[in-house]
Structures are given as C-alpha cells and as structure tokens.
C-alpha positions as CSV (number, residue, x, y, z in Angstrom):
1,X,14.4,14.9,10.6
2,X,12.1,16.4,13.2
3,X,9.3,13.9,14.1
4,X,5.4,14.5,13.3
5,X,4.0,15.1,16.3
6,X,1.2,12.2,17.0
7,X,-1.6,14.4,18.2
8,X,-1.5,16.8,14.9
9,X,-1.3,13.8,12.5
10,X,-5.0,12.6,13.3
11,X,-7.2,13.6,10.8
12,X,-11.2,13.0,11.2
13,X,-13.6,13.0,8.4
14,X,-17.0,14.9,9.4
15,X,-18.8,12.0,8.7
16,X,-17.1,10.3,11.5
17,X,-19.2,12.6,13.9
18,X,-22.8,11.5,12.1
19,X,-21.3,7.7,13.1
20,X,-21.1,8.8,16.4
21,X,-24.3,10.9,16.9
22,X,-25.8,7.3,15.1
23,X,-24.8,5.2,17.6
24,X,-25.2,7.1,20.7
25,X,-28.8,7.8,19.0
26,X,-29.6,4.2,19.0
27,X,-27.9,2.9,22.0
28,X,-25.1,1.3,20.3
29,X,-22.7,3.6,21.8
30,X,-20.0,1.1,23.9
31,X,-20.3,-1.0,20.4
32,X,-19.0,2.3,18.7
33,X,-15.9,2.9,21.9
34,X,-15.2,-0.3,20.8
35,X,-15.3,-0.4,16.9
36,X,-12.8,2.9,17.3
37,X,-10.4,1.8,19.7
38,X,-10.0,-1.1,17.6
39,X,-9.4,0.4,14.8
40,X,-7.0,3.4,16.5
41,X,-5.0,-0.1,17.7
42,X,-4.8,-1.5,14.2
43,X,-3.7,2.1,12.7
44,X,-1.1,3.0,15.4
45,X,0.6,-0.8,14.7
46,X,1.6,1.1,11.1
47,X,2.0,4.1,12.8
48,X,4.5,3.7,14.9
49,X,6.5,0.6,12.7
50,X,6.6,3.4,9.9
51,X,8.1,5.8,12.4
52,X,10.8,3.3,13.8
53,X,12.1,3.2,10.2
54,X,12.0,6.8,9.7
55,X,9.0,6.8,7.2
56,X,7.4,10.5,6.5
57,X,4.1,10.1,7.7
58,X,1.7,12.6,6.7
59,X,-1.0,11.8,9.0
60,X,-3.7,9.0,10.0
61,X,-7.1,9.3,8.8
62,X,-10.3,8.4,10.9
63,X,-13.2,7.7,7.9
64,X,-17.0,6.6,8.2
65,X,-15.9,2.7,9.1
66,X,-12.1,2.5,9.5
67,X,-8.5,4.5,8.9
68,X,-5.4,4.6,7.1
69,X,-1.8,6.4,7.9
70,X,-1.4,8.4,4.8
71,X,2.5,8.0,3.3
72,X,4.3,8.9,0.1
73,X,6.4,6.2,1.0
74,X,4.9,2.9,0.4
75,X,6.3,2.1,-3.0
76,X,10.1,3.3,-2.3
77,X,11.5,1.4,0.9
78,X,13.3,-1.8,1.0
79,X,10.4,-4.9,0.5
80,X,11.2,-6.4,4.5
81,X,10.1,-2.7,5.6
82,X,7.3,-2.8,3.4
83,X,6.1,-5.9,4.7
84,X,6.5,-5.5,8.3
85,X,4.6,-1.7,8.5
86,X,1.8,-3.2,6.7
87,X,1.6,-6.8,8.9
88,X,1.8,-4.5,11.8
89,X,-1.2,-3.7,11.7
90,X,-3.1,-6.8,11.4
91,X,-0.7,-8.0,14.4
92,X,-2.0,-6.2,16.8
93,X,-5.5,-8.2,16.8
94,X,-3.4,-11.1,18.0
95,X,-2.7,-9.5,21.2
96,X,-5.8,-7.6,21.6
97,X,-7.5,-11.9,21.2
98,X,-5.6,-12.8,24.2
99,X,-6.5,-9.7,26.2
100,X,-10.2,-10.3,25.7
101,X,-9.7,-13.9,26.5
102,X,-7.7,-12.6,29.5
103,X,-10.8,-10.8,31.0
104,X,-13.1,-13.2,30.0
105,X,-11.5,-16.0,32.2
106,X,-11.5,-13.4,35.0
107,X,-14.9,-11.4,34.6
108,X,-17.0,-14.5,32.8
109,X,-18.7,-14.0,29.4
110,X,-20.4,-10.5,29.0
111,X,-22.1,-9.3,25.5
112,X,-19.5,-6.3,24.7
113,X,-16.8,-8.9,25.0
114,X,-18.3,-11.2,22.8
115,X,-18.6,-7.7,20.5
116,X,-15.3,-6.8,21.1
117,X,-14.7,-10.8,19.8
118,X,-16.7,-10.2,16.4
119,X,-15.3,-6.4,15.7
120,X,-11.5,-7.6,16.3
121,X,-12.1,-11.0,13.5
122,X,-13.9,-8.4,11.4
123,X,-11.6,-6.0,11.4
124,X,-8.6,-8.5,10.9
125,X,-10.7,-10.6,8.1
126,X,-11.5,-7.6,6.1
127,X,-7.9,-5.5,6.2
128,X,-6.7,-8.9,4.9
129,X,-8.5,-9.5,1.3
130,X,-6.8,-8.7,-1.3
131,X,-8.3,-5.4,-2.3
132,X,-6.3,-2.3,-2.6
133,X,-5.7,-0.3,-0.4
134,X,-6.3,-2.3,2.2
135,X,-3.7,-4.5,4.0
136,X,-4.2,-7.7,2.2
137,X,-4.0,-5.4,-0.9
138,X,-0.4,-3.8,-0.6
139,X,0.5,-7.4,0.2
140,X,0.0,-8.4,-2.8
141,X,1.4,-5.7,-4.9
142,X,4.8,-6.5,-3.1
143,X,4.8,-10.1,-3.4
144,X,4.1,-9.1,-7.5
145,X,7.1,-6.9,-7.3
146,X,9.1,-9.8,-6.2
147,X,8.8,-10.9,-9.8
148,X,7.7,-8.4,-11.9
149,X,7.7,-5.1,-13.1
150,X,6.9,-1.9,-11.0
151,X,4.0,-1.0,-13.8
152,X,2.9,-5.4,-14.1
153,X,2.7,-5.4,-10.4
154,X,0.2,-2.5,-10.1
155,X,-1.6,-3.7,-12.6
156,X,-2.4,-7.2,-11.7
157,X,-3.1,-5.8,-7.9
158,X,-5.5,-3.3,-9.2
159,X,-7.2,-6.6,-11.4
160,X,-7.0,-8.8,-8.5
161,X,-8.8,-6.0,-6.3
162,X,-11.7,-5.6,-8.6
163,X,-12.0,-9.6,-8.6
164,X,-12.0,-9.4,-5.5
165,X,-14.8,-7.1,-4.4
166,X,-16.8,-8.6,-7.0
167,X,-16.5,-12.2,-5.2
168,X,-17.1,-10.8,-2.1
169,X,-20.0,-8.6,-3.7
170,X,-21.7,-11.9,-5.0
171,X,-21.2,-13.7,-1.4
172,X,-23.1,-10.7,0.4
173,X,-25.8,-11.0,-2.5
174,X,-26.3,-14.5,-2.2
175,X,-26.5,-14.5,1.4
176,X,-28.5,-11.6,1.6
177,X,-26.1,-10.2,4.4
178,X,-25.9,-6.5,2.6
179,X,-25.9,-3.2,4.9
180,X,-25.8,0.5,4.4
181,X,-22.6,0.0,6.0
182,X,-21.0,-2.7,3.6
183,X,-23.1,-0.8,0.7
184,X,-20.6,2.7,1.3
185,X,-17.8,1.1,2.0
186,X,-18.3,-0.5,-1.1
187,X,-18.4,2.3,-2.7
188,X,-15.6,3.7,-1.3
189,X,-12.8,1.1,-2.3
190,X,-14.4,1.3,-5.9
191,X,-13.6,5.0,-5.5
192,X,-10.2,4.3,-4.3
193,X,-9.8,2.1,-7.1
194,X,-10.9,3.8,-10.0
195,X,-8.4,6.8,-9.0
196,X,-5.6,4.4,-8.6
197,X,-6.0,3.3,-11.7
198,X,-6.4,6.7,-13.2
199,X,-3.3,8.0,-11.3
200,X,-1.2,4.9,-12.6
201,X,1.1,6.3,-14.7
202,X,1.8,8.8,-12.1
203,X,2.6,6.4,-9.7
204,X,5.1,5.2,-12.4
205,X,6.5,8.3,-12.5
206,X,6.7,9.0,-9.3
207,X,8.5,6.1,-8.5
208,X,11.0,6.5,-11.4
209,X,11.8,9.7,-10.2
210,X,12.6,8.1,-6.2
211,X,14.9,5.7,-8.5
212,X,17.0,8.7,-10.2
213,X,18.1,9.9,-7.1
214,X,18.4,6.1,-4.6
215,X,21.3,4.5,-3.8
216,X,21.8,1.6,-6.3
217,X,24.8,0.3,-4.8
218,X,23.1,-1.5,-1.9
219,X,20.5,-2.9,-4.4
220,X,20.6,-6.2,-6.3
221,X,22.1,-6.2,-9.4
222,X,19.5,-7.6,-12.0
223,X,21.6,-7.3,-15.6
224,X,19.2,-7.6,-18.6
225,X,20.1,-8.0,-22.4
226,X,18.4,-5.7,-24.4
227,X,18.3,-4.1,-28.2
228,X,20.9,-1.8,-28.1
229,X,18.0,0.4,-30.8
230,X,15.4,-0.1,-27.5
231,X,14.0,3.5,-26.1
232,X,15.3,4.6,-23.2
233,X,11.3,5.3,-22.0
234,X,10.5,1.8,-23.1
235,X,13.5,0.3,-20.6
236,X,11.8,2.7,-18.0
237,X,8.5,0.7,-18.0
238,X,9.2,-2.3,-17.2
239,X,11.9,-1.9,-14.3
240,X,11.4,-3.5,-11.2
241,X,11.0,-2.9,-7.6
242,X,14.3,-2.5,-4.9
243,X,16.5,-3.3,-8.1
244,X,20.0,-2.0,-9.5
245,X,19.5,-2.3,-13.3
246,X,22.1,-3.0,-15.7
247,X,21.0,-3.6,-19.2
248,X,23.7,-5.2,-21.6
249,X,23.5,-4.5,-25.1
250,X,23.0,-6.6,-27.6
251,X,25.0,-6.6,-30.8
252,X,27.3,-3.9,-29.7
253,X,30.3,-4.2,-31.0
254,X,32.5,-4.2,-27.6
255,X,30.8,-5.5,-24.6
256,X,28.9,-2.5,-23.0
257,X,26.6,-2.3,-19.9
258,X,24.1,1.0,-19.6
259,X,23.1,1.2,-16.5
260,X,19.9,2.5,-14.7
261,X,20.9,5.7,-13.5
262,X,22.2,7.0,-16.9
263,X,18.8,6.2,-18.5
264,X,17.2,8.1,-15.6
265,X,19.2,10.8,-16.1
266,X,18.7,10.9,-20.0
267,X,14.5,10.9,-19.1
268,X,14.2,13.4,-16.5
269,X,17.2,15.5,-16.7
270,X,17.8,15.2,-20.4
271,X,14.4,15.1,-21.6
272,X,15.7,12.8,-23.9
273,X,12.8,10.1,-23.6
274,X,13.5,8.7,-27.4
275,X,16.9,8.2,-26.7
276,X,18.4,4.9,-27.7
277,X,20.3,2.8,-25.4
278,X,23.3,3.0,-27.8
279,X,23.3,6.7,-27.7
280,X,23.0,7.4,-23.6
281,X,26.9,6.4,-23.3
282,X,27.6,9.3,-26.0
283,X,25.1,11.7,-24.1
284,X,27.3,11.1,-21.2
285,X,30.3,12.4,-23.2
C-alpha cells in the first residue's frame, strides 16, 4: 500500500485564515502559534498511530478551533487499535505538561507559558467529554460495542453526546462563561451530530458490508439461539462489533448452525433480505 504522503493530507478550512488575520489583528498572535501547534501535536498522535497500523488515512483537517484525521476506518479495526489511535491523541498533552514544566524551571514563569498551561488542559479537557466526534466520544461508542450491538452502540453514543452538550450548555449558561468561540463550536458538534444520526443506517450498512468480506476466523465466536422463522435483515441489526457470529436454530429438527457470512451473503449478494434463517442453508445449495 503506498503511504499518504503527510504534507498533501493537510487540509485547511478558509476560515482558519480569518482566525489568524483575528489574532494577529488583536495582538493575540503567539496565543494563536500556540493554540495550533497544540492542536497539530494532538492530531499527528492519531496520525501517525493510525499509520503504524496501516490505517487509510484520508487526510487531517485544520477547522475554525481544532482538527480531525479523516478515516473510513474507525468502525472496522480490532477494538485495542481503536482504542490506542484515539488515546494517542490525548497522550501527547502528557508530554507536552512536562516540557512546559521543563522550561519553566529553567526560564522562570512567563505569561505564554502559563497560556501554553491553560490551552494544553483545554485542549485535553474538551477532546475528552463524551460527545461525538470527539475523543471522549468514539471512546464511548467502543466501550458500548463491548456489550452491545453495532446499531445499540451508535445509538446510545449519539444520546449520550446530546446529554452531554446539553450539561455542558447549562454549565456555560449558569456561569455566564459563553463566547463566540464556544457559541460556533457549539454549533458545529450539533451539526456533526444531527448528520450522524441522519447517516445512521448507513453506517450500519457500511459496516455490514466490511463484515461480508473480514476474516471471521481470527474473531471471537459469539453463538446465538435464534427462531429458525427470524429474517435474515433482522439478524443483521443487531450484530456486534469484532465478532464471528454463529446463530443456532431453534427447533430445527437436526442441530444446525447458520453462520454470519452466509447471512451476509444472502443480503448483499443475494438480495435476499426476507430470507429466513431456515432457508439460507438451501440458498447455499
């Protein structure tokens, strides 16, 4: 696979430029170096743990107030890579605290280190709530997809996000501590999280079609006893995350196992979506 090259993978929004003419405008111009290069830190810990495991990456996007590396393949790698490309990000603050306490014992106190101080707990506080898509966020949909469904997990991630904002949203209102800066960014994750939500089902199908064509034999076997009159869409639903289904039907008449791939094949190949599990080992004849 050839290797995305890391200076055509940035990608800056325009109104990243209007942030920079801003602060240069009012003087808060080393607080903007700084904002950046901690945030280009932070984005480049995914970056470059994605790459070690051979993720695609399809670039990393610069917004207004923050970034993200764009992949397609968040939702179909084994859970321990999952987990450590999105902690590497939030890992790199740990380092980047004792490098400003570093040149604080040797220089003394100065005011852009005591910014750098704030920016680097901000940055680290915020890419930790559980709000999609933020770190905090995809943590939470894989820790729900450690015990339930693909469709469940997204679901209560989404619902936890929304509760979320809204108790952060209340905080800033109480405390009167609301900006122009926390208003659009605001506005933004609701953005990201109404189209998530729209786009669910596509996710689904998205991730069911990754499944038809994975390796189940390194996967965890996860046997289920179902109604041998159950759809085959209807077993699609609710299968799980970095699992190797085998459903066994019930009330068969000889012990029978159906397993994953031969419903996947039946959807997408078939186009037999109203297929009955007791039917998909005749299909197969």
């Amino acid at each position: 696979m050839k290797a995305l090259s890391l200076t055509q993978s940035f990608h800056i929004h325009p109104l990243f430029f209007l942030l920079a003419l801003s602060a240069f405008l009012t003087g808060a111009f080393y607080e903007f170096v700084i904002l950046i290069a901690l945030v280009l830190i932070h984005e480049l810990g995914h970056y470059f743990t994605a790459k070690y495991y051979g993720w695609r990456i399809s670039r990393i996007e610069l917004w207004l107030f923050g970034g993200a590396v764009v992949s397609e393949e968040h939702n179909t790698r084994p859970f321990h890579e999952q987990v450590r490309v999105v902690l590497a990000g939030p890992v790199q603050h740990i380092w980047v605290y004792v490098l400003l306490g570093f040149l604080e014992m040797v220089y003394g106190p100065h005011s852009l280190l005591s910014v750098a101080f704030f920016y680097n707990s901000l940055i680290l506080l915020f890419n930790l709530l559980p709000i999609w898509p933020l770190d905090g966020g995809k943590l939470v949909f894989y820790a729900m997809n450690q015990f339930f469904t693909f469709q469940q997990s997204l679901l209560i991630t989404l619902l936890a996000s929304i509760a979320s904002m809204a108790l952060v949203a209340f905080w800033l209102t109480i405390d009167g501590r609301w900006t122009l800066a926390g208003l659009l960014l605001t506005a933004f994750l609701l953005i990201e999280n109404a189209l998530e939500w729209k786009r669910r089902t596509y996710t689904l199908m998205r991730y069911l079609l990754f499944c038809t064509y994975r390796d189940c034999n390194k996967l965890k076997p996860k046997y289920i006893k179902v109604e041998q009159d159950l759809l085959v869409r209807d077993v699609l639903k609710n299968i799980r995350s970095n699992r190797n289904h085998l459903y066994v039907l019930k009330q068969s008449p000889s012990l029978y196992i159906v397993n994953e791939q031969e419903c996947l094949h039946a959807y997408f190949e078939k186009k037999q979506v109203d297929l009955r599990l007791r039917d998909v080992p005749k299909m197969a004849l």
